[in-house]
DSSP file (Angstrom, degrees, kcal/mol; ACC not computed):
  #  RESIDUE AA STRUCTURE BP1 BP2  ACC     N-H-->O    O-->H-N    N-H-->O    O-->H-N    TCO  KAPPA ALPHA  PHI   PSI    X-CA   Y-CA   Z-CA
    1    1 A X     >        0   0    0      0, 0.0     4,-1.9     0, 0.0     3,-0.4   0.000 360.0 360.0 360.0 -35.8   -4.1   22.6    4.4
    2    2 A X  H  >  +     0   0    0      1,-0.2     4,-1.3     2,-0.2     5,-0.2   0.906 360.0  38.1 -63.2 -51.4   -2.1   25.4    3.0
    3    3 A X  H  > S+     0   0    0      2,-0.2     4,-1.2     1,-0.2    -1,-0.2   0.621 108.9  60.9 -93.1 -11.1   -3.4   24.9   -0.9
    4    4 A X  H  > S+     0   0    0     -3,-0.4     4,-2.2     2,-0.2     5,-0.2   0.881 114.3  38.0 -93.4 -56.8   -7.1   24.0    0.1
    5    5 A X  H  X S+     0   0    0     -4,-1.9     4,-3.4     1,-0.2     5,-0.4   0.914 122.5  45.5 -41.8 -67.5   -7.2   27.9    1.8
    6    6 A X  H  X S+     0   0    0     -4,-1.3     4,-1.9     1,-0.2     5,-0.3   0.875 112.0  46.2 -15.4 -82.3   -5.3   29.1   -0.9
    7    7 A X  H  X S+     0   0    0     -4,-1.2     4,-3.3     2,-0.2    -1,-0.2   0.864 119.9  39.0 -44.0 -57.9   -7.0   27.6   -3.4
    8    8 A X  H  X S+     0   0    0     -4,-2.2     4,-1.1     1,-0.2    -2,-0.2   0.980 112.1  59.4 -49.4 -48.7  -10.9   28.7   -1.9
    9    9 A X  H  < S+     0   0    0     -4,-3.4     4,-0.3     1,-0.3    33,-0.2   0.542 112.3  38.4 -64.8 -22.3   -9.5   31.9   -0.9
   10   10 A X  H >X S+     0   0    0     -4,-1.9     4,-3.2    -5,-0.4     3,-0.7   0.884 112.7  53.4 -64.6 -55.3   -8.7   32.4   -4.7
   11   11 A X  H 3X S+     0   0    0     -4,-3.3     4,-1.6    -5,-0.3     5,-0.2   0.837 111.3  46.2 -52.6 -37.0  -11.7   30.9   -5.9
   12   12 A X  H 3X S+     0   0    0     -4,-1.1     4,-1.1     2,-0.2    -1,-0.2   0.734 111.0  53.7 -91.4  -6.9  -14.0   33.3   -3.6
   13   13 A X  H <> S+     0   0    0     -3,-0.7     4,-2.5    -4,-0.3     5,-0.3   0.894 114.1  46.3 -76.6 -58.6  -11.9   36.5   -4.7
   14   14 A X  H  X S+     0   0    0     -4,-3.2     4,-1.1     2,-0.2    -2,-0.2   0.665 108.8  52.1 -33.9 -46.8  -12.6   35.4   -8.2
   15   15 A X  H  X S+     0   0    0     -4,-1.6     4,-2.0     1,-0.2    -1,-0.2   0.907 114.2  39.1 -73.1 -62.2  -16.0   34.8   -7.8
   16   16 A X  H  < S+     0   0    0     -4,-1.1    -2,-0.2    -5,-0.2    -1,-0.2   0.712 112.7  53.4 -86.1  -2.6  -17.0   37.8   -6.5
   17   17 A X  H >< S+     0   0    0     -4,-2.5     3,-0.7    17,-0.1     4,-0.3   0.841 105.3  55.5 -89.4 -29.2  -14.8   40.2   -8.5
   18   18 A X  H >X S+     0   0    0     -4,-1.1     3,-3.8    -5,-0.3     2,-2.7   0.991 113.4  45.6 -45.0 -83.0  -16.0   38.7  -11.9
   19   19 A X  T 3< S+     0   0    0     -4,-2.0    -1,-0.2     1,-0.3    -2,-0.1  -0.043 107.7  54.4 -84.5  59.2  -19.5   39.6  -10.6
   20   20 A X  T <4>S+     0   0    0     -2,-2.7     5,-1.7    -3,-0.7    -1,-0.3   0.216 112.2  39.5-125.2 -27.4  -18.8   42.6   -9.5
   21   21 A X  T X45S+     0   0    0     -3,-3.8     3,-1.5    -4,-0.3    -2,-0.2   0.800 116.0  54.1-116.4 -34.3  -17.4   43.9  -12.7
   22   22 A X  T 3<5S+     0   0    0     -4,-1.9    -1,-0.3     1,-0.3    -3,-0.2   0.739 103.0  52.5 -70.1 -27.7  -20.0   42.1  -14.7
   23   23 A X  T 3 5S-     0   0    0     -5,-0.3    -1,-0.3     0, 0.0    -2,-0.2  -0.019 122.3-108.0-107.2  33.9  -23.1   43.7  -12.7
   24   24 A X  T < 5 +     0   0    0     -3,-1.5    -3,-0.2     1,-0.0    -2,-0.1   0.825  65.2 158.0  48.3  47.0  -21.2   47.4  -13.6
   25   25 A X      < -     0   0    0     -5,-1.7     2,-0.1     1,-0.2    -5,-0.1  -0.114  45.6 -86.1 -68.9-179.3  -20.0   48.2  -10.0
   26   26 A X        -     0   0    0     -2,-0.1    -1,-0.2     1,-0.1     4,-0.2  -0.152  31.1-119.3 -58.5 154.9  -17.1   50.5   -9.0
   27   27 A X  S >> S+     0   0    0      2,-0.1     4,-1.6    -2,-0.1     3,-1.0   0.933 110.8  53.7 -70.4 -51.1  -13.8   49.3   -8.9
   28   28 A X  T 34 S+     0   0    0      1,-0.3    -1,-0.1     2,-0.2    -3,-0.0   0.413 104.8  44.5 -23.3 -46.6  -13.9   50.1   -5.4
   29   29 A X  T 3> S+     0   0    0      2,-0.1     4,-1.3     3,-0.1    -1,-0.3   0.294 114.0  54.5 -96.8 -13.4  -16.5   48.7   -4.2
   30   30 A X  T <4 S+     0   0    0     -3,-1.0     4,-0.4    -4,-0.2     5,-0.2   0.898 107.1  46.8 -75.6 -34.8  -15.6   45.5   -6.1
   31   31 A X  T  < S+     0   0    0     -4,-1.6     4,-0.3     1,-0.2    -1,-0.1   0.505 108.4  58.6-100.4  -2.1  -12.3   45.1   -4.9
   32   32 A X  T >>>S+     0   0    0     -5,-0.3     4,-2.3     2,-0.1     3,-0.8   0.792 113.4  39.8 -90.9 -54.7  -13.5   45.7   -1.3
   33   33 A X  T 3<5S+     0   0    0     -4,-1.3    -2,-0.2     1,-0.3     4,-0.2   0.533 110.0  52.6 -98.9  34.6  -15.7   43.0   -1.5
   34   34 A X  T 3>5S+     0   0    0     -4,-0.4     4,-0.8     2,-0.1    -1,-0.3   0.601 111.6  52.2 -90.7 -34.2  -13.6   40.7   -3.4
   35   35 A X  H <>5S+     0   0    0     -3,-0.8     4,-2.2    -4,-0.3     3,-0.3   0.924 117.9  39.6 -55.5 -38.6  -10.9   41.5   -0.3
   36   36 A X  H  X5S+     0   0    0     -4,-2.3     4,-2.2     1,-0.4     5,-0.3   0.939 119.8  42.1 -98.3 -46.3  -13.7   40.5    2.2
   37   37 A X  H  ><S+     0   0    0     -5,-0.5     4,-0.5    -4,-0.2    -1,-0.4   0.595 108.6  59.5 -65.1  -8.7  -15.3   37.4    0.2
   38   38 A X  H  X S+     0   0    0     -4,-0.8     4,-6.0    -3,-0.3    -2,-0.2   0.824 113.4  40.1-120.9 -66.6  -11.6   36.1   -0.7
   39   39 A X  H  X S+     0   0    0     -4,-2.2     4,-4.7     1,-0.2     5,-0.3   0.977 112.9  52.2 -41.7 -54.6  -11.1   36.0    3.6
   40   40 A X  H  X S+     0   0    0     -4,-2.2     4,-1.5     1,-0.2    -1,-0.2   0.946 115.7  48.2 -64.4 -41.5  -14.9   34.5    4.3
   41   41 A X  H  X S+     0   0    0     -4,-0.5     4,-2.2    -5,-0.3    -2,-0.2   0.969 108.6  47.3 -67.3 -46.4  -13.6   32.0    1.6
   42   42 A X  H >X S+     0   0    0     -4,-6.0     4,-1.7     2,-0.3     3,-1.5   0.972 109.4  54.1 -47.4 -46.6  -10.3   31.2    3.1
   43   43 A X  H 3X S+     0   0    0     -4,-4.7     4,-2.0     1,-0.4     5,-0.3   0.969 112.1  47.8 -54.3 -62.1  -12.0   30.7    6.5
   44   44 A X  H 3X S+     0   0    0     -4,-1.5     4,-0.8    -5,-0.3    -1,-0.4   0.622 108.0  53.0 -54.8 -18.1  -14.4   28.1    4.7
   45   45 A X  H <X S+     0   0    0     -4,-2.2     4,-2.1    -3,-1.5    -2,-0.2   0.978 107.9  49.3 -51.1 -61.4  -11.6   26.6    3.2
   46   46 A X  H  X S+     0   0    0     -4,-1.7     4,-1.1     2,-0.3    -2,-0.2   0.836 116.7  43.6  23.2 -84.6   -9.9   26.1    6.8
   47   47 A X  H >X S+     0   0    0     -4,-2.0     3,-2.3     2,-0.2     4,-2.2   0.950 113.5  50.3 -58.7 -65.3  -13.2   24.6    8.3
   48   48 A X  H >X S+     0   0    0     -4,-0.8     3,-1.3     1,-0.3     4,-1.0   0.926 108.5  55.4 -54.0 -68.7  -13.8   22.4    5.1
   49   49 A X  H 3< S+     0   0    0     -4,-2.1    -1,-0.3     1,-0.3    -2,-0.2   0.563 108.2  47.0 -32.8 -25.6  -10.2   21.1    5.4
   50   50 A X  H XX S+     0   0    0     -3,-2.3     4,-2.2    -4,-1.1     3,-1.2   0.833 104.7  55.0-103.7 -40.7  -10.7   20.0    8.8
   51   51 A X  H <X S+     0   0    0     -4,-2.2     4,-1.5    -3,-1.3     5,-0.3   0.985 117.4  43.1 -66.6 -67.7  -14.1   18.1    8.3
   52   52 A X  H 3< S+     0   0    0     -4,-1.0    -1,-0.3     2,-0.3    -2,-0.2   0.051 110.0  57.3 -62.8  12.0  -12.1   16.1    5.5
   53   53 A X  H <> S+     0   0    0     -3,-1.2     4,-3.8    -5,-0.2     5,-0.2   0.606 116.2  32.3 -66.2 -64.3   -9.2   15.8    7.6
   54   54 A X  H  < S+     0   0    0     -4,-2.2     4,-0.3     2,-0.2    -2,-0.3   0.613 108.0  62.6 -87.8   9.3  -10.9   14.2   10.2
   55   55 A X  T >X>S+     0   0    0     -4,-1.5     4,-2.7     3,-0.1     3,-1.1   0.822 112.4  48.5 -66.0 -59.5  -13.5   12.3    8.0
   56   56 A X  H 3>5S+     0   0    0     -5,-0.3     4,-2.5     1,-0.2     5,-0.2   0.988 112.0  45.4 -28.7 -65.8   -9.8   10.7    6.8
   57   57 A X  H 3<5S+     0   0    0     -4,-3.8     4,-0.5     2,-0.2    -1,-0.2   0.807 112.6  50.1 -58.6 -22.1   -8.5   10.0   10.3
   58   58 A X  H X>5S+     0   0    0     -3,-1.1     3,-2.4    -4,-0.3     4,-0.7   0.949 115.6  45.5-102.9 -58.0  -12.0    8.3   11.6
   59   59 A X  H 3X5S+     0   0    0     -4,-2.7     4,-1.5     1,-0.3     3,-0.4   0.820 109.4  50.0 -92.3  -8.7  -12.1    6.0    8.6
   60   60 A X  H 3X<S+     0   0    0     -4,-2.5     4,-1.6    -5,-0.5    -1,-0.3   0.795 110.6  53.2 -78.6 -13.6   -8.6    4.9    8.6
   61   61 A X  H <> S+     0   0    0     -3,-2.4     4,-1.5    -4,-0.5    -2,-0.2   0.474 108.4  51.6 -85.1   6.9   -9.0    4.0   12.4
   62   62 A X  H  X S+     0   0    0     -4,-0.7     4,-2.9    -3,-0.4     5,-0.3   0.771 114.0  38.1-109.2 -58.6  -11.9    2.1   11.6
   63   63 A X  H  X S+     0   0    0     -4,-1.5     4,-1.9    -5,-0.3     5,-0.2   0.996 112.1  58.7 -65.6 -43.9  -10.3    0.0    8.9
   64   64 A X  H >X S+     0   0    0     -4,-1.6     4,-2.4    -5,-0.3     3,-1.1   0.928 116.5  38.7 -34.8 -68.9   -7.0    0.1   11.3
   65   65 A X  H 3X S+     0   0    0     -4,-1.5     4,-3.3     1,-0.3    -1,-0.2   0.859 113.5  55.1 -27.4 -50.0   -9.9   -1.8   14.1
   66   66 A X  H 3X S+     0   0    0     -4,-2.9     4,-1.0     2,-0.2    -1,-0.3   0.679 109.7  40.3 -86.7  -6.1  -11.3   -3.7   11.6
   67   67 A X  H <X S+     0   0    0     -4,-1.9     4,-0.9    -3,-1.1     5,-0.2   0.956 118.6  50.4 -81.7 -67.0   -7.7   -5.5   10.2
   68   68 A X  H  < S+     0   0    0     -4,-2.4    -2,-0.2     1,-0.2     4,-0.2   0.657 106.8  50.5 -88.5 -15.1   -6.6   -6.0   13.7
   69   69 A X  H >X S+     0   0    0     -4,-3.3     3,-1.8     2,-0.1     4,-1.6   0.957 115.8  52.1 -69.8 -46.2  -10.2   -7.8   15.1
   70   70 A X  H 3< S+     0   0    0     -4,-1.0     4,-0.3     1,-0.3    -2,-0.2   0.667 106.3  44.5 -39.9 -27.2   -9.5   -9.8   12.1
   71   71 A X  T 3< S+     0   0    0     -4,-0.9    -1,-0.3     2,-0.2    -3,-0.1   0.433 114.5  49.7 -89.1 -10.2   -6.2  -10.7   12.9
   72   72 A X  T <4 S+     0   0    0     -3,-1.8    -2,-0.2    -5,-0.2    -3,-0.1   0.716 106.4  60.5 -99.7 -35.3   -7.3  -11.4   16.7
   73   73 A X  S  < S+     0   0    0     -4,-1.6     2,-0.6     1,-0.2    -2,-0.2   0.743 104.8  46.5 -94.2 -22.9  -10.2  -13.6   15.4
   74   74 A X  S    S-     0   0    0     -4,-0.3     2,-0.3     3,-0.0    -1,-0.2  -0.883  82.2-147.7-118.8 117.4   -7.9  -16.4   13.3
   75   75 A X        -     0   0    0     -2,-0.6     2,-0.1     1,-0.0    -3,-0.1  -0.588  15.2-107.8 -90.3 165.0   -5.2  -17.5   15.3
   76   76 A X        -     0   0    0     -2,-0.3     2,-0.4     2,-0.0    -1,-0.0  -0.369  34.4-179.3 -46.5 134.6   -1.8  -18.5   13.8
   77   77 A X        -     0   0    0     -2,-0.1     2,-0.6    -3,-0.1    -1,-0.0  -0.984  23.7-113.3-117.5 152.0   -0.9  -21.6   13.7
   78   78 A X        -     0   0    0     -2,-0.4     3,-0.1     1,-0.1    -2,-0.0  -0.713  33.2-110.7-105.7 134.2    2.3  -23.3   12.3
   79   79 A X        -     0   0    0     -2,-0.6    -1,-0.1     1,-0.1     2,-0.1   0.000  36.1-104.1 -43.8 128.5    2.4  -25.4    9.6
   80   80 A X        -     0   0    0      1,-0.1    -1,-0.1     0, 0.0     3,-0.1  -0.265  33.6-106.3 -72.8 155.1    3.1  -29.1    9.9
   81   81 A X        -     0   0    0     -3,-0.1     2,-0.1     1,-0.1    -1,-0.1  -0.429  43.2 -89.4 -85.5 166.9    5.7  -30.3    9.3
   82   82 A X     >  -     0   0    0      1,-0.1     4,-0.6     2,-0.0     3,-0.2  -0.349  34.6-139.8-101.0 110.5    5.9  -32.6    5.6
   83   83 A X  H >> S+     0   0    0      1,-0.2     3,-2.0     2,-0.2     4,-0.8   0.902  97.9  56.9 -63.0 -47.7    4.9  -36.4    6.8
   84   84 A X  H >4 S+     0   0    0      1,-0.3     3,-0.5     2,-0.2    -1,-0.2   0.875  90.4  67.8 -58.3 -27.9    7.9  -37.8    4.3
   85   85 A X  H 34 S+     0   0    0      1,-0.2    -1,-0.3    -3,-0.2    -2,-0.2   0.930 104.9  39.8 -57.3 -29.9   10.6  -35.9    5.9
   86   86 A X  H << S+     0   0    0     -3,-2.0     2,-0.8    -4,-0.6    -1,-0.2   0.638 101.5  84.3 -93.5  -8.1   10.4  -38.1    9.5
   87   87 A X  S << S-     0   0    0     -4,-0.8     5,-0.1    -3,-0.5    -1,-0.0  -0.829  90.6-119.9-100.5 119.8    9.8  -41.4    7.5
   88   88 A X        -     0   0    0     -2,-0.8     4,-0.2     1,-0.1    -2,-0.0  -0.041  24.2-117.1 -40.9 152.8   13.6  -43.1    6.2
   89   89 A X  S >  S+     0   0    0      2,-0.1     3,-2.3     1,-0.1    -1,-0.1   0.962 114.0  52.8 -49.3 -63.3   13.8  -43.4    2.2
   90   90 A X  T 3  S+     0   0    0      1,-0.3    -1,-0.1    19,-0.1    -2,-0.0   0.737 109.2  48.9 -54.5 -30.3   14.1  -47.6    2.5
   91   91 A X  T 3  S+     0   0    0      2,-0.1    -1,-0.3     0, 0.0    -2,-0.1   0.604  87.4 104.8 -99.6  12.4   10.7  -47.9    4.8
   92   92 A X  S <  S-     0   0    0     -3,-2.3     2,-0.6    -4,-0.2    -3,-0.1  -0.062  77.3-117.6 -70.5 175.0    8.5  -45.6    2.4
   93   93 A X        -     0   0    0      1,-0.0    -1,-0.1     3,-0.0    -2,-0.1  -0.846  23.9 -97.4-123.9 141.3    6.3  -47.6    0.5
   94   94 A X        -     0   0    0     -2,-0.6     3,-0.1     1,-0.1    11,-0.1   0.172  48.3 -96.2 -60.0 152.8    6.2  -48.0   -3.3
   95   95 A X        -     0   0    0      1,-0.2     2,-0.3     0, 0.0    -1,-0.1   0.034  50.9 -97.1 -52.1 165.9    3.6  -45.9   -5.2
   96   96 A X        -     0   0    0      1,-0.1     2,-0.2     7,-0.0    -1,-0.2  -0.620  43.5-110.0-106.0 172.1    0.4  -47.8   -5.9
   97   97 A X        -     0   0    0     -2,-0.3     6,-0.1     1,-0.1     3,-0.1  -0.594  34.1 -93.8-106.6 165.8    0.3  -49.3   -9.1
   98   98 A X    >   -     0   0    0      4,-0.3     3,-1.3    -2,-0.2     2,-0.5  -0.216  57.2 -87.2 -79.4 153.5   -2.2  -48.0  -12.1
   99   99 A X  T 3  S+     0   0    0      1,-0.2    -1,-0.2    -3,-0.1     3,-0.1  -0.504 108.2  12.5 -94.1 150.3   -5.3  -49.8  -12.3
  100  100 A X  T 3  S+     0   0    0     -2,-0.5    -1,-0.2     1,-0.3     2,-0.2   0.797 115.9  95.2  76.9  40.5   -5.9  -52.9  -14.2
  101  101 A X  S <  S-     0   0    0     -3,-1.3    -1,-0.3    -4,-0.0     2,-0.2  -0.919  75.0-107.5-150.9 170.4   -2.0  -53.0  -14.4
  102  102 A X        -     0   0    0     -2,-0.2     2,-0.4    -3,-0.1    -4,-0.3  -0.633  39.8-101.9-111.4 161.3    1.1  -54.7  -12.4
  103  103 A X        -     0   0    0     -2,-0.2     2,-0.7    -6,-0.1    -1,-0.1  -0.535  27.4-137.6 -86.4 144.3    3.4  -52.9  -10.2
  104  104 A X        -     0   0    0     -2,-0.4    -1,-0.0     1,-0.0     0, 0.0  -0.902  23.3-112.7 -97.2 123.4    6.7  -52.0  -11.2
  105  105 A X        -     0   0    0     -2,-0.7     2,-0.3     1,-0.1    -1,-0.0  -0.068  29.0-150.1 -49.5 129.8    9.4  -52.3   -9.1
  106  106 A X        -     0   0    0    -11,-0.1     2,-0.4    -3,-0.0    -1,-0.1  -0.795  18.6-124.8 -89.3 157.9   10.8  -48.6   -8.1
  107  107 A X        -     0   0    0     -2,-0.3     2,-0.5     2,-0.0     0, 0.0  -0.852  19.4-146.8 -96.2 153.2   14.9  -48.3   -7.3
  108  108 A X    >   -     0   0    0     -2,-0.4     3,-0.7   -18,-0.0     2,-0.5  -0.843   7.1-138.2-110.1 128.1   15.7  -47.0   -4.2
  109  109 A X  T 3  S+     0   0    0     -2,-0.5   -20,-0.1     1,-0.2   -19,-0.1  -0.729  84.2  59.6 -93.8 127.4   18.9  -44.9   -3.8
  110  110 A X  T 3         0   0    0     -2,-0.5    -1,-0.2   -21,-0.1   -20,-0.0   0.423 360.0 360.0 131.0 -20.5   20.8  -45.3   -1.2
  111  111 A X    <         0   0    0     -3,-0.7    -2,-0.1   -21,-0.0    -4,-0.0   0.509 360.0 360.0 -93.5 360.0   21.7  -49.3   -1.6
């Protein structure tokens, strides 16, 4: 917040003491209303900072909403568990054999 005030309040000192000195004013009277436009800028930096602060905050609670109805609409479930793992090595049953071909005996480990 500090560098967008900073930053206007520069920018509007700038502005208006360049065209001051450029439309063949006083020093005086330039540098008074470079003082006074440099403030009226800050303040509008200030204000601006805060509309894009809370334009920030509104849409990151919005995505925040939108993640966590998404996460409310599919529940979890746990994976099942791997059909081979509950079935013994010995009772599985041999691969099927290629077609138009005979089966080949697999060995079993374990005998």
């Amino acid at each position: 917040m500090k560098f967008i005030v900073l930053l206007f309040g520069t920018a509007g000192f700038t502005l208006v003491m360049l065209s001051g000195l450029v439309a063949g004013r006083s020093p005086d009277l330039v540098l008074r209303d470079a003082a006074l436009a440099c403030l009226g800028a800050a303040f509008l930096g200030r204000w601006f900072g805060g509309v894009i602060r809370e334009a920030f905050t509104q849409a990151l609670a919005i995505r925040r909403a939108a993640q966590e109805s998404a996460a409310a609409a599919v529940p979890a479930m746990p994976a099942p568990a791997p059909i081979t793992a509950s079935i013994p090595a010995r009772a599985r049953p041999a691969p099927a054999a290629p077609s138009g071909g005979m089966a080949v005996p697999v060995p079993v480990r374990g005998r």
